[in-house]
mmCIF file of the C-alpha atoms, coordinates in Angstrom:
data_MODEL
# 
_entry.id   MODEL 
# 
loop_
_atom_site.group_PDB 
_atom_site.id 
_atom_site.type_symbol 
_atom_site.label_atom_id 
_atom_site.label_alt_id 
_atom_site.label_comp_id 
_atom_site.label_asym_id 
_atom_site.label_entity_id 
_atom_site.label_seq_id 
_atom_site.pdbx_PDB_ins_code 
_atom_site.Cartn_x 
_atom_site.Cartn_y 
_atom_site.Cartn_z 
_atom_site.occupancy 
_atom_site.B_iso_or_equiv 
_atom_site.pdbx_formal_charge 
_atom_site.auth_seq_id 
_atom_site.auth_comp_id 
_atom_site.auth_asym_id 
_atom_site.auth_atom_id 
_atom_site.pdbx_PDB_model_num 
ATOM 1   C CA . UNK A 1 1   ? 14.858  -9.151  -8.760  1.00 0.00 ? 1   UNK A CA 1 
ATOM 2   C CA . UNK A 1 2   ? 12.608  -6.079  -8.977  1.00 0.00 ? 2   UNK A CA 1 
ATOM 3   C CA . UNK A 1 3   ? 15.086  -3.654  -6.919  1.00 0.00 ? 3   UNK A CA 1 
ATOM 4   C CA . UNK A 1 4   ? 11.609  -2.161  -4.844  1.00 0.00 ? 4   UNK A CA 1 
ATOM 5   C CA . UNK A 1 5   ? 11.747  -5.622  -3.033  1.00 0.00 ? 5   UNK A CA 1 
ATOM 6   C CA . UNK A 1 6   ? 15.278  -5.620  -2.939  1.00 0.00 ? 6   UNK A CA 1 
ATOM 7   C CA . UNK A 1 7   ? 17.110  -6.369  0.760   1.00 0.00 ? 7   UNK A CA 1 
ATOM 8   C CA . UNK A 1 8   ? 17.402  -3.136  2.050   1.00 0.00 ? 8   UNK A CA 1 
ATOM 9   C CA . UNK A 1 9   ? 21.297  -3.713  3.095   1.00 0.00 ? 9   UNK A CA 1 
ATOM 10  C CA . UNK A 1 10  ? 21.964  -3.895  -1.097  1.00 0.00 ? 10  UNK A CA 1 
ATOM 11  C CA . UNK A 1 11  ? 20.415  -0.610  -1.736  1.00 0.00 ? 11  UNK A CA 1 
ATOM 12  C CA . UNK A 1 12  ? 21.901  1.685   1.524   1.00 0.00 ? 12  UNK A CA 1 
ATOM 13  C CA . UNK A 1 13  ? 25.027  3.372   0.702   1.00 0.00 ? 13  UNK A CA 1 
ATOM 14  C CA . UNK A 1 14  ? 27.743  0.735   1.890   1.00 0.00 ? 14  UNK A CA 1 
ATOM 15  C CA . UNK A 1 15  ? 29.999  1.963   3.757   1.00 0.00 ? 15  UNK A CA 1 
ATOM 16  C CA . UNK A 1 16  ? 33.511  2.524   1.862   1.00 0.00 ? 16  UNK A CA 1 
ATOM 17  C CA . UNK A 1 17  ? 31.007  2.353   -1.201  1.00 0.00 ? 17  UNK A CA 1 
ATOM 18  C CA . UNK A 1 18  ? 32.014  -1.055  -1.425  1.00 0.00 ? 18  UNK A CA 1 
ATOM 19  C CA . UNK A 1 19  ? 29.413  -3.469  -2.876  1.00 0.00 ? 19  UNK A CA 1 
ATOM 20  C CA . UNK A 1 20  ? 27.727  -6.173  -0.456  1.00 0.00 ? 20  UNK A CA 1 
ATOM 21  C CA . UNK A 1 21  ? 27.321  -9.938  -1.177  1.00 0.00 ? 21  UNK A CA 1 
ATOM 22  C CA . UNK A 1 22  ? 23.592  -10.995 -1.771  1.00 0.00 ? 22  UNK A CA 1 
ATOM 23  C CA . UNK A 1 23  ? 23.118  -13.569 0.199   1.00 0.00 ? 23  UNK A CA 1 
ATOM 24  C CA . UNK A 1 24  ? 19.998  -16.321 1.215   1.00 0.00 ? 24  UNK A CA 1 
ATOM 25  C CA . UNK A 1 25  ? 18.741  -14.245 3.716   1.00 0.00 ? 25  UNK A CA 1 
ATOM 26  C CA . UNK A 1 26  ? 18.586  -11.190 1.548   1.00 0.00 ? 26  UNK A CA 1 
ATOM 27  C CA . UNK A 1 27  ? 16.289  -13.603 -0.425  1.00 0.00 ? 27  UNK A CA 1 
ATOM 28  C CA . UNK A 1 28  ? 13.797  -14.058 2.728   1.00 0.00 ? 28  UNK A CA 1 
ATOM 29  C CA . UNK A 1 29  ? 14.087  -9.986  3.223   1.00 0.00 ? 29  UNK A CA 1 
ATOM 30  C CA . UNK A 1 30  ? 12.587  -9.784  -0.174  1.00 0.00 ? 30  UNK A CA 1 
ATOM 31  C CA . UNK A 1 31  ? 9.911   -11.849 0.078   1.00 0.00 ? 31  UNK A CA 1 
ATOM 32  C CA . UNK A 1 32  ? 8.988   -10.337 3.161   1.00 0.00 ? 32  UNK A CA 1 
ATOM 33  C CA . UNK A 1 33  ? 9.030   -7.077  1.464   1.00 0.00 ? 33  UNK A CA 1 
ATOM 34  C CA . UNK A 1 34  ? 6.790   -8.037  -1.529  1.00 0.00 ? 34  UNK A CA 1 
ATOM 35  C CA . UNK A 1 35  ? 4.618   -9.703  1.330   1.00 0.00 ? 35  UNK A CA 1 
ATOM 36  C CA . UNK A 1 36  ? 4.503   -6.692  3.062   1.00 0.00 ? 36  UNK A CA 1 
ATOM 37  C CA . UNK A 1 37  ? 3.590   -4.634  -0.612  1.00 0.00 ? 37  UNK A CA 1 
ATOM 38  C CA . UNK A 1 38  ? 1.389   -6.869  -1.817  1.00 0.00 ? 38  UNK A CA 1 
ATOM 39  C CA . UNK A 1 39  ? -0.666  -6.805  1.413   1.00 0.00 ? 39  UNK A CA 1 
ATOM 40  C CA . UNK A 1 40  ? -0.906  -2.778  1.676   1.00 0.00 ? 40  UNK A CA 1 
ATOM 41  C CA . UNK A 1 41  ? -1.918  -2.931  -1.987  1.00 0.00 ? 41  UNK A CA 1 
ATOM 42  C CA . UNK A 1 42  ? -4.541  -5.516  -2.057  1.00 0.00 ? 42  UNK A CA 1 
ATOM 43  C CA . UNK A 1 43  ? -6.085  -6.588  1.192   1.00 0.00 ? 43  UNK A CA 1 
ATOM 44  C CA . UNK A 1 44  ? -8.515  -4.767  3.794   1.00 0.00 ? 44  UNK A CA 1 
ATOM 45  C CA . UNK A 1 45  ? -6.704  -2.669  5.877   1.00 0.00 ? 45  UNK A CA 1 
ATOM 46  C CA . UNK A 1 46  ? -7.043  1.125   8.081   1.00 0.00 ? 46  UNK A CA 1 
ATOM 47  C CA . UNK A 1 47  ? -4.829  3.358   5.842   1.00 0.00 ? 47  UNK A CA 1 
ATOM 48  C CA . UNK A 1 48  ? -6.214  4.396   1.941   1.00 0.00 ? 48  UNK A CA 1 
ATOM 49  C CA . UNK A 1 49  ? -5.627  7.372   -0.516  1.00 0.00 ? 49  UNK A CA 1 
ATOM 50  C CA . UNK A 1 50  ? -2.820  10.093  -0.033  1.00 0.00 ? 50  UNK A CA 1 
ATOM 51  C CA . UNK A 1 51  ? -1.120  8.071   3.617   1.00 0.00 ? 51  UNK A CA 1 
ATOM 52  C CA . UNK A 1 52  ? -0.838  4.892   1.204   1.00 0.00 ? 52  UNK A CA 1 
ATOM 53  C CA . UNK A 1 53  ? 0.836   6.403   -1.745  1.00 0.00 ? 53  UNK A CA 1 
ATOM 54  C CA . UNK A 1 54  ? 3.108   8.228   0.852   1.00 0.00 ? 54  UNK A CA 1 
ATOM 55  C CA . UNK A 1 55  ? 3.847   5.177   2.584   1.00 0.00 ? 55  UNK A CA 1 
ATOM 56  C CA . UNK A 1 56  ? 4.372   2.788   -0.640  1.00 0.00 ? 56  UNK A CA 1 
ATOM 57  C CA . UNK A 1 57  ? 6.796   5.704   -1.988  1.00 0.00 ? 57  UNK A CA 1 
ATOM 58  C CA . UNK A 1 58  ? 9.042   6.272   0.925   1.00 0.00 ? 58  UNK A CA 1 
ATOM 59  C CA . UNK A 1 59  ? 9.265   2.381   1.557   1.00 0.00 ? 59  UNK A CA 1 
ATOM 60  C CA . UNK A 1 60  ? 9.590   1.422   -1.755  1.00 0.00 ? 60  UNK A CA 1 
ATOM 61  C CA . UNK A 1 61  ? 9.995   3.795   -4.492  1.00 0.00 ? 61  UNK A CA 1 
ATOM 62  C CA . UNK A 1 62  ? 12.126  6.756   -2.856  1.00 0.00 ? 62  UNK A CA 1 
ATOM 63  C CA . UNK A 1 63  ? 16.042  6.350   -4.510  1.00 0.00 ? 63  UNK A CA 1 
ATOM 64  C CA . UNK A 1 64  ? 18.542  8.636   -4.868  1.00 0.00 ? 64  UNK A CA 1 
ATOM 65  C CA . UNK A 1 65  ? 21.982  9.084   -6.875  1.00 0.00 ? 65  UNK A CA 1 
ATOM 66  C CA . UNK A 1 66  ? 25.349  9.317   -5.442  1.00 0.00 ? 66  UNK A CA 1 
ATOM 67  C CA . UNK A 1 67  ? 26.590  12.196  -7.346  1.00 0.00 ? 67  UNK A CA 1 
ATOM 68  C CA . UNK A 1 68  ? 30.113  10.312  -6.780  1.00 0.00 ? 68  UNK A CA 1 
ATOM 69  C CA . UNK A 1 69  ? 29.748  7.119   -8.165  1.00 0.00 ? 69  UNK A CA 1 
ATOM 70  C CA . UNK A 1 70  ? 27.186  7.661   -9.977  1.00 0.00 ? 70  UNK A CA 1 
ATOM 71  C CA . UNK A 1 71  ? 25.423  4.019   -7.972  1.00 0.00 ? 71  UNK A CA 1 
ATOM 72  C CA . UNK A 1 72  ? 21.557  4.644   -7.208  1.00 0.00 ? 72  UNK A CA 1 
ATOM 73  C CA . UNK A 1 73  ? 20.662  4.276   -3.579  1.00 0.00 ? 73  UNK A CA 1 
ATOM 74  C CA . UNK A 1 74  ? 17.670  4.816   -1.336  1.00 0.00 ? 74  UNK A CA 1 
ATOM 75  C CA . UNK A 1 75  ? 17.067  6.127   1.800   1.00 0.00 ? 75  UNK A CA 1 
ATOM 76  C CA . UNK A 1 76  ? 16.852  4.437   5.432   1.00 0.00 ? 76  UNK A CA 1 
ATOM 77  C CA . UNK A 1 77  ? 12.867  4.140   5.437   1.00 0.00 ? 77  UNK A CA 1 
ATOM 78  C CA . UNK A 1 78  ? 13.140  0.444   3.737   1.00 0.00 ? 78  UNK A CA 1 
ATOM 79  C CA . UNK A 1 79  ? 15.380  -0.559  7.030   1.00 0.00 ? 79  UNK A CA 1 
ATOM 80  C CA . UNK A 1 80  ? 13.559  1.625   9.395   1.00 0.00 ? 80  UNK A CA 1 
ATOM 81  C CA . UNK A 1 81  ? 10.091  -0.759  8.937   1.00 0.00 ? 81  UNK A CA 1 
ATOM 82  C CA . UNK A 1 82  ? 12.052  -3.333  8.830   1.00 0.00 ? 82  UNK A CA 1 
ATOM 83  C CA . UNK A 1 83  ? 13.508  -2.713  12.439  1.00 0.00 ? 83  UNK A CA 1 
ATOM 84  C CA . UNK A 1 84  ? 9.842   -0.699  13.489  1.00 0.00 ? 84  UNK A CA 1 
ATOM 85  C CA . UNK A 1 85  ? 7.347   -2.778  11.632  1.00 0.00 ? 85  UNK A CA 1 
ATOM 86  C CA . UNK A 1 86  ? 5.320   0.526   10.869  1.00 0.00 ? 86  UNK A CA 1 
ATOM 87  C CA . UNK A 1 87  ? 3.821   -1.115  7.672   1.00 0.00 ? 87  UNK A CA 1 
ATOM 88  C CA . UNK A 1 88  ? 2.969   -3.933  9.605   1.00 0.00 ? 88  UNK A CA 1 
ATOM 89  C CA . UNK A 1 89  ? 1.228   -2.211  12.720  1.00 0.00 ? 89  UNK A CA 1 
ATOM 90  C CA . UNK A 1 90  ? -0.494  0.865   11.533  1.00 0.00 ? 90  UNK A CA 1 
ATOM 91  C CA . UNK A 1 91  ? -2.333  -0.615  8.973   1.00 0.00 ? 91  UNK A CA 1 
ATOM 92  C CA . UNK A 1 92  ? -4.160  -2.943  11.086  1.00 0.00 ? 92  UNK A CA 1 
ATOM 93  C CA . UNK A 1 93  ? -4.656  -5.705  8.629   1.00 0.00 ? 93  UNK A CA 1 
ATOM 94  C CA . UNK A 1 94  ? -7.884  -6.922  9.133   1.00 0.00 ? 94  UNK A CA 1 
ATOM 95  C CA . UNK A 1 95  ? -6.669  -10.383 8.129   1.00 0.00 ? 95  UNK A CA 1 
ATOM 96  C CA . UNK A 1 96  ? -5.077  -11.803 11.237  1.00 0.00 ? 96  UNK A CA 1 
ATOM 97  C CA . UNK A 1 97  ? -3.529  -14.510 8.731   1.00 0.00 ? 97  UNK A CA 1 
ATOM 98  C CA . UNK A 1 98  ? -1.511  -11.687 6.986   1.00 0.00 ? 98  UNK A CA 1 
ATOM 99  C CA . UNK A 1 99  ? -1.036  -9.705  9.710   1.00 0.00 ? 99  UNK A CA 1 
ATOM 100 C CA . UNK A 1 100 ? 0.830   -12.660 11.785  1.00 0.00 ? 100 UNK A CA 1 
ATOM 101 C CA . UNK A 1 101 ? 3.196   -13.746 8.570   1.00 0.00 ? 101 UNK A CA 1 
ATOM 102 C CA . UNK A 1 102 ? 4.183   -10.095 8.396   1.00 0.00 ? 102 UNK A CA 1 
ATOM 103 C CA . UNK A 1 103 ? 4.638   -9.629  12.050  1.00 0.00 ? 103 UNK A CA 1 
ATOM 104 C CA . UNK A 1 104 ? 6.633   -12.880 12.934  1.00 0.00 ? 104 UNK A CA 1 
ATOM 105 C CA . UNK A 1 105 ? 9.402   -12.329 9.582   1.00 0.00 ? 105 UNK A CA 1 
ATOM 106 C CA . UNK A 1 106 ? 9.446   -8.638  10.908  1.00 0.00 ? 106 UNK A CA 1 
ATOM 107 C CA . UNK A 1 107 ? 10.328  -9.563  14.165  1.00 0.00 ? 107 UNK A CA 1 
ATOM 108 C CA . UNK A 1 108 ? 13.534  -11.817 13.029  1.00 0.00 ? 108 UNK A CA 1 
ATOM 109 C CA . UNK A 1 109 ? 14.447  -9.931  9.910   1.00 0.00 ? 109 UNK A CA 1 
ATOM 110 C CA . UNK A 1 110 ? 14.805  -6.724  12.312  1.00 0.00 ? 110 UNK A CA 1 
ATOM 111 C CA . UNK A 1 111 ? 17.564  -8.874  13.762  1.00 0.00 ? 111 UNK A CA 1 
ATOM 112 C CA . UNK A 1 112 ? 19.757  -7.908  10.605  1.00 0.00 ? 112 UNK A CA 1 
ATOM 113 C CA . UNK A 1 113 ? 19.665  -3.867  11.139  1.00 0.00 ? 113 UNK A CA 1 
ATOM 114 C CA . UNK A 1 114 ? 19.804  -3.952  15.239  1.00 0.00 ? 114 UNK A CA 1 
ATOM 115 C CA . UNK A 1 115 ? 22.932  -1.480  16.079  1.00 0.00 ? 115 UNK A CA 1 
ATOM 116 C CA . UNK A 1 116 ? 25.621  -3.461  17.690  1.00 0.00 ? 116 UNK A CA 1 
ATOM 117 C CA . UNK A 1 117 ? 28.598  -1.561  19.594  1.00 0.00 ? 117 UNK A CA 1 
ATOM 118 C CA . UNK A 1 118 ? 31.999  -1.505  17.837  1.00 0.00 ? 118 UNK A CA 1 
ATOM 119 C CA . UNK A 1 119 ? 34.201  -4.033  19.423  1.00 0.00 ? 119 UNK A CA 1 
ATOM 120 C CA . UNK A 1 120 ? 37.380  -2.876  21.006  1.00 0.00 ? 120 UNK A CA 1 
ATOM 121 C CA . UNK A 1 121 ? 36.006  0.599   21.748  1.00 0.00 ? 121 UNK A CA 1 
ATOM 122 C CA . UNK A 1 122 ? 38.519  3.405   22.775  1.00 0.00 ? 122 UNK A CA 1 
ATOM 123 C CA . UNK A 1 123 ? 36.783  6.420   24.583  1.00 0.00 ? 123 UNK A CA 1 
ATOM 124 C CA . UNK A 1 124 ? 40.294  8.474   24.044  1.00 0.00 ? 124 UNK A CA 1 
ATOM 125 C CA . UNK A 1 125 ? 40.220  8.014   20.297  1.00 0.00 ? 125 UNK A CA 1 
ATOM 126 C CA . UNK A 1 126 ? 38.802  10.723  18.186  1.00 0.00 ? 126 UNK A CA 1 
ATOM 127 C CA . UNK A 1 127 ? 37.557  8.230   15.129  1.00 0.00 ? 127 UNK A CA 1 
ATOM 128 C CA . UNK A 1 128 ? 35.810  6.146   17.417  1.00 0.00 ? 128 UNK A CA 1 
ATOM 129 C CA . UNK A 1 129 ? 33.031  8.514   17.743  1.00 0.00 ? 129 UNK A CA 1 
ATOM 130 C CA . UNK A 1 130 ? 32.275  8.630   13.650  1.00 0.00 ? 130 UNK A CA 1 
ATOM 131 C CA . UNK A 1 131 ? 33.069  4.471   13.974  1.00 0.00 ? 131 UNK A CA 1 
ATOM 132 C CA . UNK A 1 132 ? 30.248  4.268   16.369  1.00 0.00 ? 132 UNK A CA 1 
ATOM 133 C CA . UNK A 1 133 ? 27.498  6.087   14.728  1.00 0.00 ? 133 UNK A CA 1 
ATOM 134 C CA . UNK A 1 134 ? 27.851  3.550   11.182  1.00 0.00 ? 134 UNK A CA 1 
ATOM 135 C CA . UNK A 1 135 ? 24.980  1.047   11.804  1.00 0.00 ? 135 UNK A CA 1 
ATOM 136 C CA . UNK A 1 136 ? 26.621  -2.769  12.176  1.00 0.00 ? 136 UNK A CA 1 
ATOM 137 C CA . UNK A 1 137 ? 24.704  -5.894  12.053  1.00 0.00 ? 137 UNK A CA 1 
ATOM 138 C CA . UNK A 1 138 ? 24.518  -7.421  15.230  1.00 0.00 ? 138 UNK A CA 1 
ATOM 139 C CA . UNK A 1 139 ? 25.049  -11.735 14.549  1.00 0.00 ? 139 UNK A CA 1 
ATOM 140 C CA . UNK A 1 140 ? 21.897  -13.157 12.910  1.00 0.00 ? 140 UNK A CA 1 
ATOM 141 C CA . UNK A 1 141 ? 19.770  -15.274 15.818  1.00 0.00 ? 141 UNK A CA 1 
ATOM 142 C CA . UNK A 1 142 ? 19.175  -19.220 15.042  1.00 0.00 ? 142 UNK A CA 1 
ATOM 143 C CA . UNK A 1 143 ? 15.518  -18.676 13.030  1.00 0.00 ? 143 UNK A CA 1 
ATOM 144 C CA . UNK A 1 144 ? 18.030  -17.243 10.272  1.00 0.00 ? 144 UNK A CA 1 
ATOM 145 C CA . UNK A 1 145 ? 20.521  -19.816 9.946   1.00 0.00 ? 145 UNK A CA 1 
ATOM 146 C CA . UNK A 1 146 ? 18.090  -22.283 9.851   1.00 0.00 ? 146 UNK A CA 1 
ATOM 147 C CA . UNK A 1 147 ? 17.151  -23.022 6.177   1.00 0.00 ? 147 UNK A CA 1 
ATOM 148 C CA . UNK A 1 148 ? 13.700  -24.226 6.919   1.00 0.00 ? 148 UNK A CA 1 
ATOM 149 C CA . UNK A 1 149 ? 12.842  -21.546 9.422   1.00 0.00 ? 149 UNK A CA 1 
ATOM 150 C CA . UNK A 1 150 ? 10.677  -19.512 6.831   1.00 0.00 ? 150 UNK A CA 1 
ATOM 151 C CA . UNK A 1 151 ? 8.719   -22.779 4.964   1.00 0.00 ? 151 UNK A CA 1 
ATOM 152 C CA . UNK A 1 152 ? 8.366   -24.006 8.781   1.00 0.00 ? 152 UNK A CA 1 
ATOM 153 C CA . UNK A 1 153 ? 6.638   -20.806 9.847   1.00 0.00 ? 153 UNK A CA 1 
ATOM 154 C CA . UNK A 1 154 ? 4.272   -20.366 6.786   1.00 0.00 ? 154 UNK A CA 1 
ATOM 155 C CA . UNK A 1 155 ? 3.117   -23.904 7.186   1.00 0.00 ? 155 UNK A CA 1 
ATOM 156 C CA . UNK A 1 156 ? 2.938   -23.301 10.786  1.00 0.00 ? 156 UNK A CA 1 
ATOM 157 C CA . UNK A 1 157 ? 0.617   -20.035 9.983   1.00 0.00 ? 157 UNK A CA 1 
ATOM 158 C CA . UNK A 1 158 ? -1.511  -22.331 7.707   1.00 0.00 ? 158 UNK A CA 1 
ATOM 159 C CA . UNK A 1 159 ? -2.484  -24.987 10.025  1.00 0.00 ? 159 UNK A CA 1 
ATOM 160 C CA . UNK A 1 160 ? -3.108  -23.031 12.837  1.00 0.00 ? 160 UNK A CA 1 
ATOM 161 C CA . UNK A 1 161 ? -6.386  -23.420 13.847  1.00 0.00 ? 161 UNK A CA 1 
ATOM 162 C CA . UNK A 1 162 ? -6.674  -20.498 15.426  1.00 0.00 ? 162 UNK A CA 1 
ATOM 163 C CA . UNK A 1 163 ? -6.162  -18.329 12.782  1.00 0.00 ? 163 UNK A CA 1 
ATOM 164 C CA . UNK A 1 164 ? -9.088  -17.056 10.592  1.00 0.00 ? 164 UNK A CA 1 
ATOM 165 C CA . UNK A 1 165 ? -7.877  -17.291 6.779   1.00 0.00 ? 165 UNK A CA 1 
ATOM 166 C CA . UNK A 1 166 ? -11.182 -16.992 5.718   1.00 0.00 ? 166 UNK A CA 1 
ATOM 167 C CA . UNK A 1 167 ? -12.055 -13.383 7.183   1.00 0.00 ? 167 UNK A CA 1 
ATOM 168 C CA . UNK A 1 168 ? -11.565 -10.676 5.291   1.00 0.00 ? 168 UNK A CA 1 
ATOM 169 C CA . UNK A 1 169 ? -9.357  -12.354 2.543   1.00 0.00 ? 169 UNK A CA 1 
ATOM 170 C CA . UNK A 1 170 ? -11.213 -10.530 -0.301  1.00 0.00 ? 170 UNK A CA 1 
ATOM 171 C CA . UNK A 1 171 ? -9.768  -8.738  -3.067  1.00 0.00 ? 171 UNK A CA 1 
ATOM 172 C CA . UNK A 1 172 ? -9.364  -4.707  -2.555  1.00 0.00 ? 172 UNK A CA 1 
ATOM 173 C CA . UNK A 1 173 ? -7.430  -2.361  -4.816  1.00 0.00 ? 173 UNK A CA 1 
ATOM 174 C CA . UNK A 1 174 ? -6.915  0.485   -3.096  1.00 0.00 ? 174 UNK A CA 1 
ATOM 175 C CA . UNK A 1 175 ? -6.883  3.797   -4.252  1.00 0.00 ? 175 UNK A CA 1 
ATOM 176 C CA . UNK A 1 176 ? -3.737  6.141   -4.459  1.00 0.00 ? 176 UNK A CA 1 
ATOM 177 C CA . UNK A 1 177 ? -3.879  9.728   -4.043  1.00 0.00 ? 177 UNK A CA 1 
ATOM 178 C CA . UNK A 1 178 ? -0.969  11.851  -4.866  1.00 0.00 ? 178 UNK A CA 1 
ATOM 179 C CA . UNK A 1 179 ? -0.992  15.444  -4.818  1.00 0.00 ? 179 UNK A CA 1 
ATOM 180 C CA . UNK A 1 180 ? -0.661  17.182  -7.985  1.00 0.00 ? 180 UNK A CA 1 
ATOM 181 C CA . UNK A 1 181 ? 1.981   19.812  -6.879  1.00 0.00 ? 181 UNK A CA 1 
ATOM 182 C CA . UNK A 1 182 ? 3.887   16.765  -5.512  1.00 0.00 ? 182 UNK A CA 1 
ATOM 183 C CA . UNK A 1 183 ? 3.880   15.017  -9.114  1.00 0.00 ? 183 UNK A CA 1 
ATOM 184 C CA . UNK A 1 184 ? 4.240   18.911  -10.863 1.00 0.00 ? 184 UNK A CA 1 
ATOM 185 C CA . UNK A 1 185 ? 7.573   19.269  -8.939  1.00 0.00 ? 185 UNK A CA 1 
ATOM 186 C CA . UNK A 1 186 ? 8.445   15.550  -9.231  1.00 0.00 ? 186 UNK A CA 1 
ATOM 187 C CA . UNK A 1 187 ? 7.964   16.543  -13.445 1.00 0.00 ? 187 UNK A CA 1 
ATOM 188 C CA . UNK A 1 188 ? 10.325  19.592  -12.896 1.00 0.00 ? 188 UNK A CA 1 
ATOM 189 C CA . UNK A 1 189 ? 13.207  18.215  -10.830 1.00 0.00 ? 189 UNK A CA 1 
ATOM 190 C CA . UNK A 1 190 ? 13.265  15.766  -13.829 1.00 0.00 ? 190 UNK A CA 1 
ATOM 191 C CA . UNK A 1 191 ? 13.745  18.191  -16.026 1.00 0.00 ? 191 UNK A CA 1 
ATOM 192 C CA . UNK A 1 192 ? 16.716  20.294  -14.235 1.00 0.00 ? 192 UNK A CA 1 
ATOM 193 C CA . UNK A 1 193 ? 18.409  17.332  -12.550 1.00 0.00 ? 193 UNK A CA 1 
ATOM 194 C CA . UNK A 1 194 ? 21.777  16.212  -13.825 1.00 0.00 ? 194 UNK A CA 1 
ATOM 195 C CA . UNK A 1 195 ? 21.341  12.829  -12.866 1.00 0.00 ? 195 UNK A CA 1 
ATOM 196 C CA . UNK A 1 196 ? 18.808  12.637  -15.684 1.00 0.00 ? 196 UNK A CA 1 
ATOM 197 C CA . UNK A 1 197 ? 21.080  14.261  -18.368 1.00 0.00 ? 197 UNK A CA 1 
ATOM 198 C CA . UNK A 1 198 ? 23.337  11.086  -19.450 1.00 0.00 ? 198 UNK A CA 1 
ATOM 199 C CA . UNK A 1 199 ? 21.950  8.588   -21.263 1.00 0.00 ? 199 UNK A CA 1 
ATOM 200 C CA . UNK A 1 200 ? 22.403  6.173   -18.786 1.00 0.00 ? 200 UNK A CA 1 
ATOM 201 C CA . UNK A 1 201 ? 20.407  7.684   -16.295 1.00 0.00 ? 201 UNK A CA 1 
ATOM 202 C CA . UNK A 1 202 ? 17.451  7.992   -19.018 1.00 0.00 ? 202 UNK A CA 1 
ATOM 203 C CA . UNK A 1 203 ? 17.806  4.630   -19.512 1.00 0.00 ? 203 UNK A CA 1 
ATOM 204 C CA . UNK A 1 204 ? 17.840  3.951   -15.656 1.00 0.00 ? 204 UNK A CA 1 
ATOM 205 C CA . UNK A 1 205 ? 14.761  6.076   -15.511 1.00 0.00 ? 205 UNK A CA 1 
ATOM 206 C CA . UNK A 1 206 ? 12.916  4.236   -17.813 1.00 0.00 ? 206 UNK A CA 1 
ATOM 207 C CA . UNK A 1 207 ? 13.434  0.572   -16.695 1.00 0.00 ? 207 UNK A CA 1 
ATOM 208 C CA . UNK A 1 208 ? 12.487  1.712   -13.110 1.00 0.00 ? 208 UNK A CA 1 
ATOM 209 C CA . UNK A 1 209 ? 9.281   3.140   -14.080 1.00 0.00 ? 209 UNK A CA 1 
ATOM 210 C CA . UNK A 1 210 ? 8.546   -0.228  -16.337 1.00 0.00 ? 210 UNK A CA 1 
ATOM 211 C CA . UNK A 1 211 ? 9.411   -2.188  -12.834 1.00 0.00 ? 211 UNK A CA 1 
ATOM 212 C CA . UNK A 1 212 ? 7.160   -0.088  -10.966 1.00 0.00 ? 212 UNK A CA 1 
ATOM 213 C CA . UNK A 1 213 ? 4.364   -2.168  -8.865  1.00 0.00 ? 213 UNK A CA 1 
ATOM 214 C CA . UNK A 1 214 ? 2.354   0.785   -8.649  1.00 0.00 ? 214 UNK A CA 1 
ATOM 215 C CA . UNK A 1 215 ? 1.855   0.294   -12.722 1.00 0.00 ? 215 UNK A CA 1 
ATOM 216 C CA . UNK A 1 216 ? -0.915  2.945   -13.990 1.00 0.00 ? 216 UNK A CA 1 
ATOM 217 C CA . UNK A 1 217 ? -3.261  2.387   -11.213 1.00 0.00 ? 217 UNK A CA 1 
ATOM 218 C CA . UNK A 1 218 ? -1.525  5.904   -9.165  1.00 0.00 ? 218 UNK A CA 1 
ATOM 219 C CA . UNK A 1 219 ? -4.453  8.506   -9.485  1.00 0.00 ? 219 UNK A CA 1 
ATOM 220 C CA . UNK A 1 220 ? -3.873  12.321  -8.747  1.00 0.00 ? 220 UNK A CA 1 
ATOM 221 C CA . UNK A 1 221 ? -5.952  14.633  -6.272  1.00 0.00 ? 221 UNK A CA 1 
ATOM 222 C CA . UNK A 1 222 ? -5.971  17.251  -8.024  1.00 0.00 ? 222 UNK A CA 1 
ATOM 223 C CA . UNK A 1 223 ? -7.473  19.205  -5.280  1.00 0.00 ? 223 UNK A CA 1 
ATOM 224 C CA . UNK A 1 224 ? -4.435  19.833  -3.549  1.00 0.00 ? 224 UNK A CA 1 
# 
């Protein structure tokens, strides 16, 4: 799938830099995060120009190469909403519709990146310390096991009577605003970075620009 919706857990350095398994649940991660994309990009909300584009690039652009294996990875911010929901609170979706299927997957999926202590911890033992700062995954809860738990909670969402899906469900593409000294020194580390040297990397470059969501529809203020 396109890797900006990707589980957040397949992207993250692993540790031992050993690859993970993607699994089903991975699968509802995604389509949360698309949800979650798709809904900052599109529908009425609190937060436009220069905060969106920051937001939409730490969450879903931001990568990185590990100079040792030469494996792209991104940052923590993906896991951090995940486990926060700041890209489902701050914007204050002015659909309540979108704002509840956002809020009620964020609430379970943050299950997955909950710290859990390291069993059979030894106070007197020097590597415990580095053992117990590595982020585990705590044992998913029942609404993640359960196969139906997602189609159960849209439908749920659907038929609620309560819930407005009428109000404010119009169309809005909002506008992004990146500075122009952010994309001028975006332009130059491409230019001196090794990671773009090799072939492969170009090639790496290019089909993650063609994936991008964002598309040509990024504008630059060029008053900064």
């Amino acid at each position: 799938g396109t890797w900006q919706f990707t589980a957040a857990r397949l992207l993250e350095r692993p540790i031992n830099d050993e690859p993970l398994i993607h699994d089903r649940i991975d699968d509802i991660e995604s389509f949360f995060h698309l949800t979650n994309w798709l809904a900052l990009r599109y529908t009425p909300h609190s937060i436009d120009g220069s905060d969106l584009a920051e937001s939409l690039r730490k969450n879903f652009e931001d990568s990185y190469v590990n100079s040792a294996t030469g494996r792209t990875h991104i940052s923590s911010h993906k896991r951090l909403n995940i486990v926060s929901g700041d890209l489902v609170h701050r914007p204050r979706f002015a659909n309540k519709g979108v704002f509840r299927v956002l809020f009620r997957m964020q609430v379970i999926l943050s299950k997955r990146y909950a710290l859990a202590p390291p069993e059979d911890e030894d106070d007197d033992d020097p590597e415990q310390e580095e053992k117990i700062e590595q982020p585990r995954l705590k044992e998913l809860g029942t609404p993640l096991d359960d196969p139906q738990w997602l189609p159960n909670l849209l439908t749920s969402l659907l038929d609620n009577p309560k819930i407005d899906w009428e109000f404010q469900s119009g169309f809005v593409n909002h506008r992004l605003i990146f500075p122009l000294k952010y994309t001028v020194a975006i332009k130059e580390k491409r230019k001196t970075d090794r990671t773009f040297n090799s072939e492969g990397s170009r090639k790496s470059l290019r089909l993650s620009q063609q994936s991008s969501p964002h598309g040509s529809r990024i504008e630059l203020d060029e008053s900064d």
